[in-house]
Chimera marker file (.cmm) of the C-alpha trace (Angstrom):
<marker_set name="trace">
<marker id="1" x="-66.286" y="175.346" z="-127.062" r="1" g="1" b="0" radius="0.5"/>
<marker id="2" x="-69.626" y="174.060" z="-126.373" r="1" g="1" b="0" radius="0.5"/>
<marker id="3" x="-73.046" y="175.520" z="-127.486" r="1" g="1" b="0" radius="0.5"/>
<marker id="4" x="-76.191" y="174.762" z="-125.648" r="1" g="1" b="0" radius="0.5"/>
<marker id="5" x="-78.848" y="174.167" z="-128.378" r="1" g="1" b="0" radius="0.5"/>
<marker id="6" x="-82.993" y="174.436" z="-127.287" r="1" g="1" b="0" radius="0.5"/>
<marker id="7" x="-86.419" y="173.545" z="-128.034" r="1" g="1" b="0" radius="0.5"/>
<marker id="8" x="-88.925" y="176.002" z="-127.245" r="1" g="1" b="0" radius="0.5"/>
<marker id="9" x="-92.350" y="174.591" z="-126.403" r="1" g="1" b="0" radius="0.5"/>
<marker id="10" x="-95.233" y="176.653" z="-125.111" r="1" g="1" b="0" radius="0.5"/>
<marker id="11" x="-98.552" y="175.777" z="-123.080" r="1" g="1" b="0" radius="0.5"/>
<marker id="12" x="-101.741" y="177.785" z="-122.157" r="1" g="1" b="0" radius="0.5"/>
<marker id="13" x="-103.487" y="178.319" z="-118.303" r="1" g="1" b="0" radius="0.5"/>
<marker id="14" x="-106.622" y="179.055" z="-117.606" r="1" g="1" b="0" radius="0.5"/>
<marker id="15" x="-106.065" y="182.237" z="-118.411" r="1" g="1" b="0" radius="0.5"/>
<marker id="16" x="-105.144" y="181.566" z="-122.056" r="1" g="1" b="0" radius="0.5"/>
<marker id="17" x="-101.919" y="183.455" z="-121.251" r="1" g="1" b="0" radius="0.5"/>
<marker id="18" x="-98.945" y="182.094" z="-123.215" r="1" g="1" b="0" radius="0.5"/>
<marker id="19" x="-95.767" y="180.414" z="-121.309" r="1" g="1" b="0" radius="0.5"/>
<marker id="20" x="-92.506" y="179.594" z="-123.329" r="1" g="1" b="0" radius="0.5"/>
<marker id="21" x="-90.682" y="177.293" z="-121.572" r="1" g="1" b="0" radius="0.5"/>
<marker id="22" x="-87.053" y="176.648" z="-123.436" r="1" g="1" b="0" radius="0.5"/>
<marker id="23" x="-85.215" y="173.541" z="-122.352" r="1" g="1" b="0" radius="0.5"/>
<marker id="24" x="-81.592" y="172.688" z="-123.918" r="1" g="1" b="0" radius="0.5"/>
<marker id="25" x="-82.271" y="169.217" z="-126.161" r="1" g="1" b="0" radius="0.5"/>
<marker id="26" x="-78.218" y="169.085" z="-127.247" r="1" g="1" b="0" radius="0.5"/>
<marker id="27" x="-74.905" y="170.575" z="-126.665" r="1" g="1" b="0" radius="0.5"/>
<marker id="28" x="-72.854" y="171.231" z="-130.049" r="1" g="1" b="0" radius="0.5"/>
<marker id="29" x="-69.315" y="170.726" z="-128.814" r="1" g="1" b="0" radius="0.5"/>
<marker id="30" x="-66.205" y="172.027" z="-131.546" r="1" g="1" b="0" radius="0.5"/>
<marker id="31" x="-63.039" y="173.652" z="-131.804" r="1" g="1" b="0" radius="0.5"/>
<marker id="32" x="-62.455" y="175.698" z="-134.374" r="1" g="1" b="0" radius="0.5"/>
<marker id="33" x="-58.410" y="177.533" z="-135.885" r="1" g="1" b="0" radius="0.5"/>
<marker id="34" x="-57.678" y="180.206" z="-134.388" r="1" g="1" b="0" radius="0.5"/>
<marker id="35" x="-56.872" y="182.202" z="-137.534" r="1" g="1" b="0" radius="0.5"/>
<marker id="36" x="-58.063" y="181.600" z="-140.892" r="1" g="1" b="0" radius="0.5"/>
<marker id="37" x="-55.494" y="183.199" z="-143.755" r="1" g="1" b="0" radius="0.5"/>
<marker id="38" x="-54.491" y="183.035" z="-147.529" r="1" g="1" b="0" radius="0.5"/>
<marker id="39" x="-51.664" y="180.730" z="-146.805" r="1" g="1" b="0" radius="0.5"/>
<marker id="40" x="-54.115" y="178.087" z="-144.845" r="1" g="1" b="0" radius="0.5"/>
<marker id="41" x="-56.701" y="178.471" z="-147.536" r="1" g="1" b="0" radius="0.5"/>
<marker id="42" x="-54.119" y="177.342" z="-150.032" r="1" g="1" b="0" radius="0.5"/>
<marker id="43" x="-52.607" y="174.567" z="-148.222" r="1" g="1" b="0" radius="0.5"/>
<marker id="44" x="-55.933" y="173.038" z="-146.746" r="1" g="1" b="0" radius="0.5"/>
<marker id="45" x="-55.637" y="173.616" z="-143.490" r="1" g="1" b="0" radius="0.5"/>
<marker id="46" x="-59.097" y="172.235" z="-141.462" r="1" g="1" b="0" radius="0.5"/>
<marker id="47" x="-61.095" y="174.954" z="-140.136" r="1" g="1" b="0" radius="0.5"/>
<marker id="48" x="-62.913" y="173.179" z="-138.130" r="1" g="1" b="0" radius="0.5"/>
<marker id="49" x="-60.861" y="170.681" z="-136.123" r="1" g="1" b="0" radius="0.5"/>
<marker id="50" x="-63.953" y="168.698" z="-134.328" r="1" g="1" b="0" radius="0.5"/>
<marker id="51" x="-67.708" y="169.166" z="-134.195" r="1" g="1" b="0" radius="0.5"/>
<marker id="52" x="-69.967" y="166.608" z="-131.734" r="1" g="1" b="0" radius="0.5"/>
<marker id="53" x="-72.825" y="166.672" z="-130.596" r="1" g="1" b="0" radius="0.5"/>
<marker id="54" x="-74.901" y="164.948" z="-127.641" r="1" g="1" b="0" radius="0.5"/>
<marker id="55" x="-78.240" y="164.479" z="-127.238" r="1" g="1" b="0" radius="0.5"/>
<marker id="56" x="-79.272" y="165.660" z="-123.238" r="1" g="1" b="0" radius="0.5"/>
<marker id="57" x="-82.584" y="164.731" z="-123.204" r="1" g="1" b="0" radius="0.5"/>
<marker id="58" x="-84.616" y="161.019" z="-122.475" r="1" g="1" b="0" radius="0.5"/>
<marker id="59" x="-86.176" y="161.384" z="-126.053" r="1" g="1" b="0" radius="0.5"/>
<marker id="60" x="-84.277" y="160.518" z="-129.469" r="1" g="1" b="0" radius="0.5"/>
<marker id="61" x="-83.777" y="162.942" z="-131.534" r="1" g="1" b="0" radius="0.5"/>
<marker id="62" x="-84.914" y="163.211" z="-135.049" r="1" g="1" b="0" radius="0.5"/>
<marker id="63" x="-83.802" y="165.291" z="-138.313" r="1" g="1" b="0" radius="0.5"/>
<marker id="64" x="-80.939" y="167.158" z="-137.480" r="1" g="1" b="0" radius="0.5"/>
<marker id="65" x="-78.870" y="169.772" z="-139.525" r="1" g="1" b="0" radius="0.5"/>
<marker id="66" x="-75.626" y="171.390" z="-138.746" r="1" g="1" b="0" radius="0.5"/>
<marker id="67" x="-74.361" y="174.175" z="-141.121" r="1" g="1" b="0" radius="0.5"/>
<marker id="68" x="-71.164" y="175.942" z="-140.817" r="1" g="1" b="0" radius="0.5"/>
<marker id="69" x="-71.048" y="179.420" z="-142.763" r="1" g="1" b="0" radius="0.5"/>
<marker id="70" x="-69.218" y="182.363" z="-142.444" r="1" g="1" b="0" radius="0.5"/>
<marker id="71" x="-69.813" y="185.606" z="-142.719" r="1" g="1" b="0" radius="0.5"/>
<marker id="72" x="-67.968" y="187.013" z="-145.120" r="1" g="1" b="0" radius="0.5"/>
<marker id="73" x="-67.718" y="183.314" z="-147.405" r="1" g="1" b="0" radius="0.5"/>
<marker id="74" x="-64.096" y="182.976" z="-146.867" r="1" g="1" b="0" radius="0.5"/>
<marker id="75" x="-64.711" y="178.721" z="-146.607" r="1" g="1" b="0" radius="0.5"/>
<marker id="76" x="-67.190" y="176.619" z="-148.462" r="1" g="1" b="0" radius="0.5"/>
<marker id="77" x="-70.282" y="175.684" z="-146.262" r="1" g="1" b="0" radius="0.5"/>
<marker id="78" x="-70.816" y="172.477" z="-144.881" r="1" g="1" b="0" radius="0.5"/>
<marker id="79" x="-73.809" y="171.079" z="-143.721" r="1" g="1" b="0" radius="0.5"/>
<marker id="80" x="-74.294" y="167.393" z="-141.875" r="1" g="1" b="0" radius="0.5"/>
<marker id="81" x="-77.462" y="165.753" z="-141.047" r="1" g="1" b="0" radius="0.5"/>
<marker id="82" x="-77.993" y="163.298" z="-138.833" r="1" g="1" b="0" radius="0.5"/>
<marker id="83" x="-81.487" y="161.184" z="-139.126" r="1" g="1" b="0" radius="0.5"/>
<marker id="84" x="-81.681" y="160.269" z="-135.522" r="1" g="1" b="0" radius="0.5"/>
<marker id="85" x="-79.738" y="160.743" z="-132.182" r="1" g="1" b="0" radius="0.5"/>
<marker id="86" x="-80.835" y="158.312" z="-129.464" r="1" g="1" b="0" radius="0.5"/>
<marker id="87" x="-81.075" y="159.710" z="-126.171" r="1" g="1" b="0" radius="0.5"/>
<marker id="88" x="-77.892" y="160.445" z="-123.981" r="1" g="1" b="0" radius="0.5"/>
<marker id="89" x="-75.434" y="160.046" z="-127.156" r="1" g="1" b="0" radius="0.5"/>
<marker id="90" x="-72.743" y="162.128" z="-128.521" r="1" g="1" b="0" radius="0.5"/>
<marker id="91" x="-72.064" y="161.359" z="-132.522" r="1" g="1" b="0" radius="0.5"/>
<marker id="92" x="-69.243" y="163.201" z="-134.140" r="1" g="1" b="0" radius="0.5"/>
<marker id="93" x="-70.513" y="163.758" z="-137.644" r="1" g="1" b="0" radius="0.5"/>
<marker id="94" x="-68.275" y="163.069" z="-140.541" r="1" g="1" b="0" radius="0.5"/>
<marker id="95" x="-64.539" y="162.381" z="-140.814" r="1" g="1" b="0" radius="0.5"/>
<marker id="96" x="-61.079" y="163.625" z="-141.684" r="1" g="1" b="0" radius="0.5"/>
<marker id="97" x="-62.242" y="163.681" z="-145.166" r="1" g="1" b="0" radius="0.5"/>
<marker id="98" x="-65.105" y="166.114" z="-146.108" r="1" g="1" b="0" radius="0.5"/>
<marker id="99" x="-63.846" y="168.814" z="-142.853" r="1" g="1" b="0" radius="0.5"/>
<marker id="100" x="-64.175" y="172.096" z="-143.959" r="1" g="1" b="0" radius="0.5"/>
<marker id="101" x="-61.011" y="173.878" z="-145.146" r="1" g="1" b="0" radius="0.5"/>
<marker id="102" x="-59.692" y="177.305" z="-145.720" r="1" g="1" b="0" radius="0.5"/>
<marker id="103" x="-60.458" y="176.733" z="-149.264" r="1" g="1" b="0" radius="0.5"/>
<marker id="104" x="-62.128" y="180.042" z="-150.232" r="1" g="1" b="0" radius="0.5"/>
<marker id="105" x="-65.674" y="179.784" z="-150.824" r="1" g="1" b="0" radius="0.5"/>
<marker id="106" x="-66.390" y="181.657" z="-154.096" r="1" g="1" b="0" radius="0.5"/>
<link id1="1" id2="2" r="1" g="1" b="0" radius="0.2"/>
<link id1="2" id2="3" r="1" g="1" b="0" radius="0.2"/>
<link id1="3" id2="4" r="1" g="1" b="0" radius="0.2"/>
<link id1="4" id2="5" r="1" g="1" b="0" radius="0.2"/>
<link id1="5" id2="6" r="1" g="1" b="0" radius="0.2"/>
<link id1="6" id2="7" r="1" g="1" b="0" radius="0.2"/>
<link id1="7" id2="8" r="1" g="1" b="0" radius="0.2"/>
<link id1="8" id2="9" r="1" g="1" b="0" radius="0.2"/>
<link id1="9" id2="10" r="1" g="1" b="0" radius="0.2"/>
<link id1="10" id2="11" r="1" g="1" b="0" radius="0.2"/>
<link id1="11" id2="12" r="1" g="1" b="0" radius="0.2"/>
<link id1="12" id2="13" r="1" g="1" b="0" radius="0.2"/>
<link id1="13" id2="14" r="1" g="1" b="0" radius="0.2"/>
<link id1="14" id2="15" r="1" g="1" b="0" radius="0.2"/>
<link id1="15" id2="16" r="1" g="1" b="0" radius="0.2"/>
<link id1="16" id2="17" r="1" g="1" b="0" radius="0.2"/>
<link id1="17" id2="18" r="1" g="1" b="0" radius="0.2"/>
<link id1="18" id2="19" r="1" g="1" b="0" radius="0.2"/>
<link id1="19" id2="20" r="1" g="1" b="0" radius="0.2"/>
<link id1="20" id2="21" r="1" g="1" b="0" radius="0.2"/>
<link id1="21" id2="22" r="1" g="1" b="0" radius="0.2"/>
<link id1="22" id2="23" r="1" g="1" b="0" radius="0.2"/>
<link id1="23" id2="24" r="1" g="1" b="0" radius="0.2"/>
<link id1="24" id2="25" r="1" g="1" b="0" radius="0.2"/>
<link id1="25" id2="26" r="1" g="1" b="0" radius="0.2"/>
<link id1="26" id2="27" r="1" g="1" b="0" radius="0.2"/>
<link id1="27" id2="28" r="1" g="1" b="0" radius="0.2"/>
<link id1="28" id2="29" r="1" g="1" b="0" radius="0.2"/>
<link id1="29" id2="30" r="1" g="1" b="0" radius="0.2"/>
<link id1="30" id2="31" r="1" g="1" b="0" radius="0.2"/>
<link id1="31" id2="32" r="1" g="1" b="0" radius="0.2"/>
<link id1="32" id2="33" r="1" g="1" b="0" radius="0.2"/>
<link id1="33" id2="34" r="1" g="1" b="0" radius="0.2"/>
<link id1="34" id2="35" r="1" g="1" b="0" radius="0.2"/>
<link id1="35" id2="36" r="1" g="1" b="0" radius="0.2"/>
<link id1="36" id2="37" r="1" g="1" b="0" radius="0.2"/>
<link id1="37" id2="38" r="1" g="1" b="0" radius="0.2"/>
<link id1="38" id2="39" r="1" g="1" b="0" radius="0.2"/>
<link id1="39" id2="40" r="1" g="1" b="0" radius="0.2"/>
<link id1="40" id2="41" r="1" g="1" b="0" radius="0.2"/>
<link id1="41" id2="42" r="1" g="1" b="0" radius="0.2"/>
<link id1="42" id2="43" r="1" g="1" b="0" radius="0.2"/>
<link id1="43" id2="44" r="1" g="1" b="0" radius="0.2"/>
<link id1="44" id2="45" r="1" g="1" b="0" radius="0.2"/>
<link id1="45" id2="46" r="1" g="1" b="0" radius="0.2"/>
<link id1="46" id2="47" r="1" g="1" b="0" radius="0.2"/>
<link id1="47" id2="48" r="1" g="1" b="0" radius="0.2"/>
<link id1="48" id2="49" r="1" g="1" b="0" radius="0.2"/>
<link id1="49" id2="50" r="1" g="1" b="0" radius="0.2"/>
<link id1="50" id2="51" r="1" g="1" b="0" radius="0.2"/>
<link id1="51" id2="52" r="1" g="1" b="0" radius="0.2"/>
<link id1="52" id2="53" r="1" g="1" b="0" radius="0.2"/>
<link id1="53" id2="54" r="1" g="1" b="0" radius="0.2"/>
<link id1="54" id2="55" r="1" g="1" b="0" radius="0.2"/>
<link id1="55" id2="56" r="1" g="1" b="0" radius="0.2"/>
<link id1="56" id2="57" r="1" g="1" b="0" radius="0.2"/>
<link id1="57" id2="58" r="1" g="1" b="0" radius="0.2"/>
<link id1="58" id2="59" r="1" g="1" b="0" radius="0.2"/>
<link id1="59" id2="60" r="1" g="1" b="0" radius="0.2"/>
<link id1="60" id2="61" r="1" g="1" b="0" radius="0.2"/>
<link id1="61" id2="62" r="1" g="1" b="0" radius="0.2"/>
<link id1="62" id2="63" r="1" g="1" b="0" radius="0.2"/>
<link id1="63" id2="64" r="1" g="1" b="0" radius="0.2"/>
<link id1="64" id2="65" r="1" g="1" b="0" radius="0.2"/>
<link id1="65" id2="66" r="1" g="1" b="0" radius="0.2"/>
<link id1="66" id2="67" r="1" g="1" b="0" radius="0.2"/>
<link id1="67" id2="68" r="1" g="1" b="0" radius="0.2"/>
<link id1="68" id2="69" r="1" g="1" b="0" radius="0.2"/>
<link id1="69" id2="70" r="1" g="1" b="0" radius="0.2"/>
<link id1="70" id2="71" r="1" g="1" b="0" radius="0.2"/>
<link id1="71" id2="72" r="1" g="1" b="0" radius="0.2"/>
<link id1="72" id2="73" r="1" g="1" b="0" radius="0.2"/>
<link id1="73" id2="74" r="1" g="1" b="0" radius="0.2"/>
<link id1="74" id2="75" r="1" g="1" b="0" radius="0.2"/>
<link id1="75" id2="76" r="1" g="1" b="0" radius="0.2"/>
<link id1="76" id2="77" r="1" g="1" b="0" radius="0.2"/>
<link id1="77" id2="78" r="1" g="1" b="0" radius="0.2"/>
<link id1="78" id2="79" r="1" g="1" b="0" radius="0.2"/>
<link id1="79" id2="80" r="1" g="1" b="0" radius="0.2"/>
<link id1="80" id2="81" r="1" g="1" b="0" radius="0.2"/>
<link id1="81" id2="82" r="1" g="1" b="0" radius="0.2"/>
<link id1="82" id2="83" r="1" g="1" b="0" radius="0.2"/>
<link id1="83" id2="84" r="1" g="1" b="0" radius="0.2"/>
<link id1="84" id2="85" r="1" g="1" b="0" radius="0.2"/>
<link id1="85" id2="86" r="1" g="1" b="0" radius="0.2"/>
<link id1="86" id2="87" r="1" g="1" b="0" radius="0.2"/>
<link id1="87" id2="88" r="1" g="1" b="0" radius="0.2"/>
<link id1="88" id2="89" r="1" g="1" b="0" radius="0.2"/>
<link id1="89" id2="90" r="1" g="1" b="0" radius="0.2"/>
<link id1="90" id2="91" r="1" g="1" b="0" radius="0.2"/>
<link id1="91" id2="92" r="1" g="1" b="0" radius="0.2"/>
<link id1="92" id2="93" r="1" g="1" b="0" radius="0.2"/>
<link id1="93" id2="94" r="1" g="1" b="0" radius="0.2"/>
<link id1="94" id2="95" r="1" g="1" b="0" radius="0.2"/>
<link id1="95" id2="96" r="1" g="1" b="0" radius="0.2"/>
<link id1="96" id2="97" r="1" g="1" b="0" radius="0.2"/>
<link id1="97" id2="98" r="1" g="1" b="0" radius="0.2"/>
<link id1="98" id2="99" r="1" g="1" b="0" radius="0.2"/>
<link id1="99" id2="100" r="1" g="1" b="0" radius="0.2"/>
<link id1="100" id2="101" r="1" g="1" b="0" radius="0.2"/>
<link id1="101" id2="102" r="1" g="1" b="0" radius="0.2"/>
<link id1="102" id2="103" r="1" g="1" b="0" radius="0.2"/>
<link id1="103" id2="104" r="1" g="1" b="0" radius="0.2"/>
<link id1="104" id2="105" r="1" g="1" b="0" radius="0.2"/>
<link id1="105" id2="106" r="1" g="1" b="0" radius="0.2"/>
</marker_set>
């Protein structure tokens, strides 16, 4: 599955009317378990199987945070920054260890 993620900018005419432009900066590619249950939970079965993302734009890109939740807190969050994405490059954040797992959340 792939996510398109954007920036929204805005500039003023003449008119001082207000334009938002919104132009993807990065597509969030990951694939996720199908199901999530007790019996994964308890043996640590990955959640998420791999997260990527790629920078689209000419510009780097600076200060990033991805944070997986869910709603209801069934697995522990996870959140991964990454300082700086040069331009046209996918990173895959993280490795095997650290993945989020069906471990309950609570």
């Amino acid at each position: 599955m792939t996510t398109d993620l954007s920036q929204s900018s805005t500039a003023d005419n003449t008119t001082a009317e207000t334009i938002e432009r919104t132009a993807p900066v990065a597509s969030l590619q990951f694939d996720m378990a199908k199901k999530v249950n007790f019996a994964s939970a308890q043996n640590d079965v990955p959640v998420l199987k791999a997260l990527s993302i790629t920078n689209t734009t000419e510009d780097a890109l600076d200060n990033i945070q991805i944070t997986l939740t869910a709603q209801p807190a069934v697995i522990k969050s996870k959140t991964w920054i990454i300082d700086r994405l040069s331009c046209l490059v996918m990173v895959t954040p993280g490795s095997g260890s650290g993945s989020p797992t069906g471990t309950l959340g609570m």
